[in-house]
C-alpha positions as semicolon CSV with decimal commas, in nm:
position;residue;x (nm);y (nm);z (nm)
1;X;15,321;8,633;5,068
2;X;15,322;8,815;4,722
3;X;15,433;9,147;4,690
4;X;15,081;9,255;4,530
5;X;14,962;9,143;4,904
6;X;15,216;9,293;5,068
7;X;15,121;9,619;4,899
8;X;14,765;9,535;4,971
9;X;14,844;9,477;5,332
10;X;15,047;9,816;5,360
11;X;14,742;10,014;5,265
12;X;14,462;9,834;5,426
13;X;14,678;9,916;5,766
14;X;14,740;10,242;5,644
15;X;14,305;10,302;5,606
16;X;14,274;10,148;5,943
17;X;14,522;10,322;6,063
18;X;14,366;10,666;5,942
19;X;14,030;10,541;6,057
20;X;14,092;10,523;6,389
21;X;14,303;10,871;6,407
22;X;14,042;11,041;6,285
23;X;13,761;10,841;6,496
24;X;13,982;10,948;6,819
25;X;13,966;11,313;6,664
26;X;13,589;11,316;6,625
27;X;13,531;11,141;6,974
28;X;13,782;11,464;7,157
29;X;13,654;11,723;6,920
30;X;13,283;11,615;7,068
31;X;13,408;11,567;7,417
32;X;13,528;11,960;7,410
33;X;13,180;12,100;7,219
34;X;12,956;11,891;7,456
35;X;13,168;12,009;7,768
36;X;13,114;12,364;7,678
37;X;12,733;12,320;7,559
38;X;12,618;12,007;7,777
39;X;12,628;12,157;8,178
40;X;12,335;12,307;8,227
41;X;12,282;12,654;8,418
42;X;12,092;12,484;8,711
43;X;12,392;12,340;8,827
44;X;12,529;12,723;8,878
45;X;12,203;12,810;9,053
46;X;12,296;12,901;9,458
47;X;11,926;12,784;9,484
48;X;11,951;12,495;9,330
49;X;12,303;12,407;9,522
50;X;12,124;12,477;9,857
51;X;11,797;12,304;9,813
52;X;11,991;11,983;9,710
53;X;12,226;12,033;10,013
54;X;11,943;12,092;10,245
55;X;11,765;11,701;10,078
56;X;12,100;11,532;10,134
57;X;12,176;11,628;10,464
58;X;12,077;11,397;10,732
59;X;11,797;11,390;10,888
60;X;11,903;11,270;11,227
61;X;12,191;11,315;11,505
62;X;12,277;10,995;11,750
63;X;12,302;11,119;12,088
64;X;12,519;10,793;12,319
65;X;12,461;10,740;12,639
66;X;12,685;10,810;12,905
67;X;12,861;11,054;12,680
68;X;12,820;11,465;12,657
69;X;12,538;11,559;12,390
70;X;12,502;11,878;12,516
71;X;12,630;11,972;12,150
72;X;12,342;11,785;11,974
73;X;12,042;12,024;11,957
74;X;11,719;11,987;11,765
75;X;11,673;12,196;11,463
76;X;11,421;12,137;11,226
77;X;11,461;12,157;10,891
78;X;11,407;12,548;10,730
79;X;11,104;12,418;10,450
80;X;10,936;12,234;10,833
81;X;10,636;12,375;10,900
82;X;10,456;12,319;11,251
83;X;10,119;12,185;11,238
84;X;9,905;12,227;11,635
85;X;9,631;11,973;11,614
86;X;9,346;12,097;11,779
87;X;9,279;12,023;12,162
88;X;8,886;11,886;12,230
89;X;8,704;12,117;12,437
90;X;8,513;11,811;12,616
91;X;8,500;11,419;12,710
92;X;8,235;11,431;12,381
93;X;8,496;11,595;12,160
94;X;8,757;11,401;12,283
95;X;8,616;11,090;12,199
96;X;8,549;11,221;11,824
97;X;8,845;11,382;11,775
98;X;9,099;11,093;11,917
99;X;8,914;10,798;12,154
100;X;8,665;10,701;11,846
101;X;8,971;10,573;11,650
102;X;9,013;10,220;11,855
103;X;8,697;10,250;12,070
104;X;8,462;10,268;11,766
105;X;8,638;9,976;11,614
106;X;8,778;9,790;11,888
107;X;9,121;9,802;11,768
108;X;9,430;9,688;11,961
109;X;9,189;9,533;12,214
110;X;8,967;9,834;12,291
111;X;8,647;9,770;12,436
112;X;8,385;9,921;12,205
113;X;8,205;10,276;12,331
114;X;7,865;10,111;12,441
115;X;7,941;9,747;12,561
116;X;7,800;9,713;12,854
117;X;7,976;9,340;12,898
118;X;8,297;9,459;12,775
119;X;8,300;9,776;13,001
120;X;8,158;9,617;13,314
121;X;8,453;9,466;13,455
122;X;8,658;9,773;13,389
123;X;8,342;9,982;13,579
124;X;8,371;9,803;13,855
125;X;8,757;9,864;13,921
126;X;8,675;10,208;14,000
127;X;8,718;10,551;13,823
128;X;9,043;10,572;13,997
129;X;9,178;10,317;13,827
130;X;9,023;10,384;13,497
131;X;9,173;10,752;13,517
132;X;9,496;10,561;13,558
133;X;9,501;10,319;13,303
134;X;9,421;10,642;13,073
135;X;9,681;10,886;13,178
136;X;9,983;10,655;13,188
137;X;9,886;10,420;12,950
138;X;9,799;9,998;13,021
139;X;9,905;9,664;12,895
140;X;9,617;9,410;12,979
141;X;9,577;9,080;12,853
142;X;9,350;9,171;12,567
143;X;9,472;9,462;12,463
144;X;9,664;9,775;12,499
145;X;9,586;10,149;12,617
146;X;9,842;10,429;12,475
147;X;9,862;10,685;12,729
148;X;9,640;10,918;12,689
149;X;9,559;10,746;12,358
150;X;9,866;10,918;12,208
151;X;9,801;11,250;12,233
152;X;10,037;11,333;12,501
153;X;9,997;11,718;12,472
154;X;9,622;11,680;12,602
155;X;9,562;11,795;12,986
156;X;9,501;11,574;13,258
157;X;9,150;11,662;13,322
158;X;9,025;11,659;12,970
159;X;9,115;11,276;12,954
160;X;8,924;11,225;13,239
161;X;8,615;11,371;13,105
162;X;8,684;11,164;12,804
163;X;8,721;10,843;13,030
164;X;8,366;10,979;13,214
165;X;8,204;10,990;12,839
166;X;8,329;10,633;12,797
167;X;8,214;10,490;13,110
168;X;7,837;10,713;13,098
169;X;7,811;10,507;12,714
170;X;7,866;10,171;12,866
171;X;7,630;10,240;13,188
């Protein structure tokens, strides 16, 4: 090697070496501005802090069996709000408001409001029965009954007039 590219070797690493100080410079220099200038307020916000908390937090405790969960209690989230659905006043109103969904349709095996040939053998088990099958809910071999067609907070006696609308449509 030549001394001219010695001397040309000397300063190239010097320029690189300068390059990259003052690229390292530049790259802390912006670090520090966009630390001071970059977090935004939000993040300061007690608001903001709890309404993330309150999205991240689970939704659900596991209560074991055969161990104490007395210490597990139900608490619904503060933004909940409770929605009543309403209760039917009648076997007529039932039947709109909750029966009509699989009866109209025959869904999940439901014999259609009206069919005489579908309702006939279920007729001639007996109200009894009927009343039964609709209160505590039935598995047949064509299809299934969800007692009291899933509305569980509905009384006794206005799911019998509902079964006595059903039955008067088939007769």
């Amino acid at each position: 090697m030549s001394k001219q590219d010695t001397h040309f070797f000397n300063i190239f690493s010097l320029v690189i070496g300068l390059l990259v100080v003052v690229a390292l410079m530049i790259f802390a220099l912006a670090r520090v501005i966009s630390g001071h200038t970059q977090e935004p307020e939000v993040f300061s916000d007690a608001r903001y802090v709890a309404s993330v908390q309150e999205r991240v937090a689970p939704e659900v405790q596991v209560a074991v069996a055969g161990q104490d969960n007395a210490a597990l209690k139900i608490v619904a989230p503060a933004s909940a709000t409770t929605v009543a659905l309403a209760v039917p006043k009648d076997g007529a109103s039932l039947y709109d408001a909750v029966c009509k969904t699989c009866h109209e349709t025959g869904l999940a095996g439901a014999p259609k409001a009206g069919d005489k040939a579908a309702w006939g053998a279920r007729i001639a088990q007996g109200k009894a029965t009927l009343y039964d099958h609709a209160l505590k809910g039935f598995q047949g071999k064509a299809g299934v009954m969800p007692a009291k067609g899933g509305r569980a907070d509905l009384a006794d006696d206005l799911i019998k007039q509902g079964v006595d609308y059903l039955t008067s449509k088939a007769q």
